[in-house]
C-alpha positions in Angstrom: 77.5 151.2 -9.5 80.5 153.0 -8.5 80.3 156.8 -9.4 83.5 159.1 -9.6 84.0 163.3 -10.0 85.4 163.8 -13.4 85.7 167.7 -14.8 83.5 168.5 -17.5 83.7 167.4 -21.2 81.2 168.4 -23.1 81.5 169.3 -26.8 83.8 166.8 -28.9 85.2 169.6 -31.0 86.6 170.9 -27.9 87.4 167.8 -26.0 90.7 167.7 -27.1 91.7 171.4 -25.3 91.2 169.8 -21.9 94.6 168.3 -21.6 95.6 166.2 -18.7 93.7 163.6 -16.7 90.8 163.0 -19.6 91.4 162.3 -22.6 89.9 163.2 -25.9 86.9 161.2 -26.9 84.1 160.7 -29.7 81.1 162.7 -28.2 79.7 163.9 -25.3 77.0 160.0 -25.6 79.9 157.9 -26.3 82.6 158.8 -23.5 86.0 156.7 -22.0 87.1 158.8 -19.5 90.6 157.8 -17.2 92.1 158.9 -14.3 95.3 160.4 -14.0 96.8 156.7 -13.4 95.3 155.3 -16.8 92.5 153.4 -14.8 89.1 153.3 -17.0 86.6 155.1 -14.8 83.7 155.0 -18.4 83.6 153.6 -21.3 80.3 153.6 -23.4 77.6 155.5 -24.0 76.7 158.1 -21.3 72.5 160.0 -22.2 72.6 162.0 -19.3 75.2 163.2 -16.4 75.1 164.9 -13.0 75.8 168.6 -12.8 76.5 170.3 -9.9 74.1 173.2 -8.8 76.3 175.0 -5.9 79.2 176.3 -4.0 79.2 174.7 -0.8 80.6 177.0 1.7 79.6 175.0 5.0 78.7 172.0 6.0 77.1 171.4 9.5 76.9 167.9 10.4 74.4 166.8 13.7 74.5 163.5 14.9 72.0 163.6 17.5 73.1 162.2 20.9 69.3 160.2 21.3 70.4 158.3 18.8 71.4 154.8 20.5 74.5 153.2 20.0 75.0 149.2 20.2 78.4 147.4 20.7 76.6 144.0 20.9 78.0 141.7 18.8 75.1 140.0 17.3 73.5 139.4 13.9 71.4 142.6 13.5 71.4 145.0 16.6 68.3 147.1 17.6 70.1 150.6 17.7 70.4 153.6 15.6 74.5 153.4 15.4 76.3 150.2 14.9 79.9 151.1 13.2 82.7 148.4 13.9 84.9 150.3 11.3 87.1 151.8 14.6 88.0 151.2 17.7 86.0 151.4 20.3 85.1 155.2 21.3 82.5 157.6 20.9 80.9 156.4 18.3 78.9 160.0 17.6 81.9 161.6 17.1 83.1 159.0 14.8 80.0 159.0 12.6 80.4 162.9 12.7 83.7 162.6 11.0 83.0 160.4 8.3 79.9 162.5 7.2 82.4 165.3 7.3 84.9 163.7 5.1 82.3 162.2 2.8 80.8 165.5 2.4 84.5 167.2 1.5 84.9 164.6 -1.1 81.2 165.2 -2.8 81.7 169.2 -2.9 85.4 169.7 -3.7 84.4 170.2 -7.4 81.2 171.9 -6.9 81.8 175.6 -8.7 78.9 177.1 -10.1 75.4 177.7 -8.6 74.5 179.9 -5.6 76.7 179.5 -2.6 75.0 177.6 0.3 75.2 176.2 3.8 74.7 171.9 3.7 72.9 170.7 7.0 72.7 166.7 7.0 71.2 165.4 10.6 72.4 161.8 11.3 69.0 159.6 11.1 70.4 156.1 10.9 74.1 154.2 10.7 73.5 150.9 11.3 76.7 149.0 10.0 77.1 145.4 10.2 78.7 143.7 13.5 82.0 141.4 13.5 79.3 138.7 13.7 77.8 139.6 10.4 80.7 140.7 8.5 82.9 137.2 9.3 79.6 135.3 8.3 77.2 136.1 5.9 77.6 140.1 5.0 74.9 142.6 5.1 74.0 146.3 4.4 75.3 149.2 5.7 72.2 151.2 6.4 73.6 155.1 5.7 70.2 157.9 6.3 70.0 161.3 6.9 68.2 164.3 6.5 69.3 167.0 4.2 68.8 170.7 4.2 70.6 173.5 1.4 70.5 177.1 2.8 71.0 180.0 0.8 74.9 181.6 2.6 74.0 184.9 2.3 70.4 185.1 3.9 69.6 181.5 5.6 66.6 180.8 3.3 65.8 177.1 2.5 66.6 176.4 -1.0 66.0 172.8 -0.3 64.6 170.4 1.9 64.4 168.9 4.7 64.3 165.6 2.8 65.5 162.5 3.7 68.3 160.8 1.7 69.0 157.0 1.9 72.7 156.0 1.0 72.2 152.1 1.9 75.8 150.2 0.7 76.4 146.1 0.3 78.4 144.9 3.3 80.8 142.4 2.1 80.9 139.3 4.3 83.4 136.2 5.2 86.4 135.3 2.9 85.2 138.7 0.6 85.6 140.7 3.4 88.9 139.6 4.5 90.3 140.4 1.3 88.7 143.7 1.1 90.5 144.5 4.5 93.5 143.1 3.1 93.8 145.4 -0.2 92.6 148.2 2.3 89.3 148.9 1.5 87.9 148.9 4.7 84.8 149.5 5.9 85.0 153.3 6.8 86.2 153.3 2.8 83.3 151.7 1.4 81.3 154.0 3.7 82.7 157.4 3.4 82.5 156.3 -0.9 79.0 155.7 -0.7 77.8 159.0 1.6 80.2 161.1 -1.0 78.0 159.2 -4.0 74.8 160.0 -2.3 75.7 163.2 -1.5 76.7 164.0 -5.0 73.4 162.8 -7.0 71.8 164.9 -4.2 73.3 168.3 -4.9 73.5 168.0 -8.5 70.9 168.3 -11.2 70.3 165.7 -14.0 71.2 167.5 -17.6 71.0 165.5 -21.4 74.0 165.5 -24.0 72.4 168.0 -25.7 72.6 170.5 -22.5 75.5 169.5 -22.5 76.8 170.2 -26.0 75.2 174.0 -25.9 77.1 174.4 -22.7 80.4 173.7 -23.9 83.7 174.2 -21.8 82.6 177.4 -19.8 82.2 175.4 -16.5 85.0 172.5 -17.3 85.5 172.4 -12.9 82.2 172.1 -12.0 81.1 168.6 -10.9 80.0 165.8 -13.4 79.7 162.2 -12.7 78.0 159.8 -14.9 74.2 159.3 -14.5 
């Protein structure tokens, strides 16, 4: 399921002081929550959320060059990098940049928590091919390895661990129309990388943690669990 940065409610006495993009609701287990458009982004109970545990000040991306690159246009490649989101190029640098805006997107709301260095090393991005994605759809196969340093000393506060960010390819006529309304595939991937990233740099709090909290960190990331 789709997962979105929203600021922090979290005591219903006090909802109603965050004006602006989120609206009052009923409790912290029974949120709607809208964008500043009006769309719905949750409506229903929520148990437990996401909270973000640092300040990212870097983020060093490595995609190594031994990872192999196919432009074959075939049902399922044997390569490490298969991305048909661009134009032909170099295809490292390309998978460089979407980590790097994925990673911007998952840590623009990150406030509270130590401040830290993010290392994610390129394992896998095996995309579909035009083959697949005019046909029958696939997965886009996202890993990497992740490592949180402490900014001010280089210790490991976490990791190495690997982290799998796998997406549904869409295929055919669904695809087509996903071009069409603009969400391409470098969309769909750069969302779910950001999503992965997020779950992965954020700790998993209850309502009530919530509740004793209150508003003292409304900026810091939250997304629904």
């Amino acid at each position: 399921m789709k997962q979105v940065l929203f600021p922090m409610m979290a005591a219903a006495m006090l909802l109603s002081a965050c004006a602006g993009e989120i609206p009052a609701s009923r409790s912290v287990s029974d949120l709607t929550l809208a964008a500043s458009n009006g769309e719905v982004l949750v409506q229903g109970p929520v148990q437990k959320v996401l909270m973000g545990q640092y300040v990212i000040k870097d983020v060093r991306i490595t995609v190594p060059q031994t990872l192999r690159v196919s432009e074959a246009n075939v049902y399922y490649p044997i390569a490490d990098i298969v991305w048909r989101g661009e134009p032909i190029g170099n295809r490292h640098k390309q998978v460089s940049a979407i980590f790097a805006e994925a990673a911007a997107a998952a840590s623009s709301h990150l406030t509270n928590g130590p401040e830290v260095i993010v290392e994610l090393e390129v394992s896998r991005f095996h995309c579909v091919t035009e083959k697949t994605r005019y046909t029958v759809g696939g997965t886009h196969s996202l890993h990497f390895n992740l490592t949180v340093r402490d900014a001010s000393n280089g210790n490991v506060l976490d990791g190495p661990r690997a982290i799998v960010a796998d997406v549904k390819a869409a295929g055919g006529a669904q695809a087509v129309a996903e071009e069409q309304m603009g969400r391409t595939q470098r969309v769909v991937v750069v969302e779910s990388l950001a999503g992965a990233l997020r779950r992965a740099l954020s700790v998993e709090v209850g309502s009530e943690m919530i509740m004793s909290r209150g508003l003292s960190d409304p900026q810091n990331l939250v997304v629904p669990f």
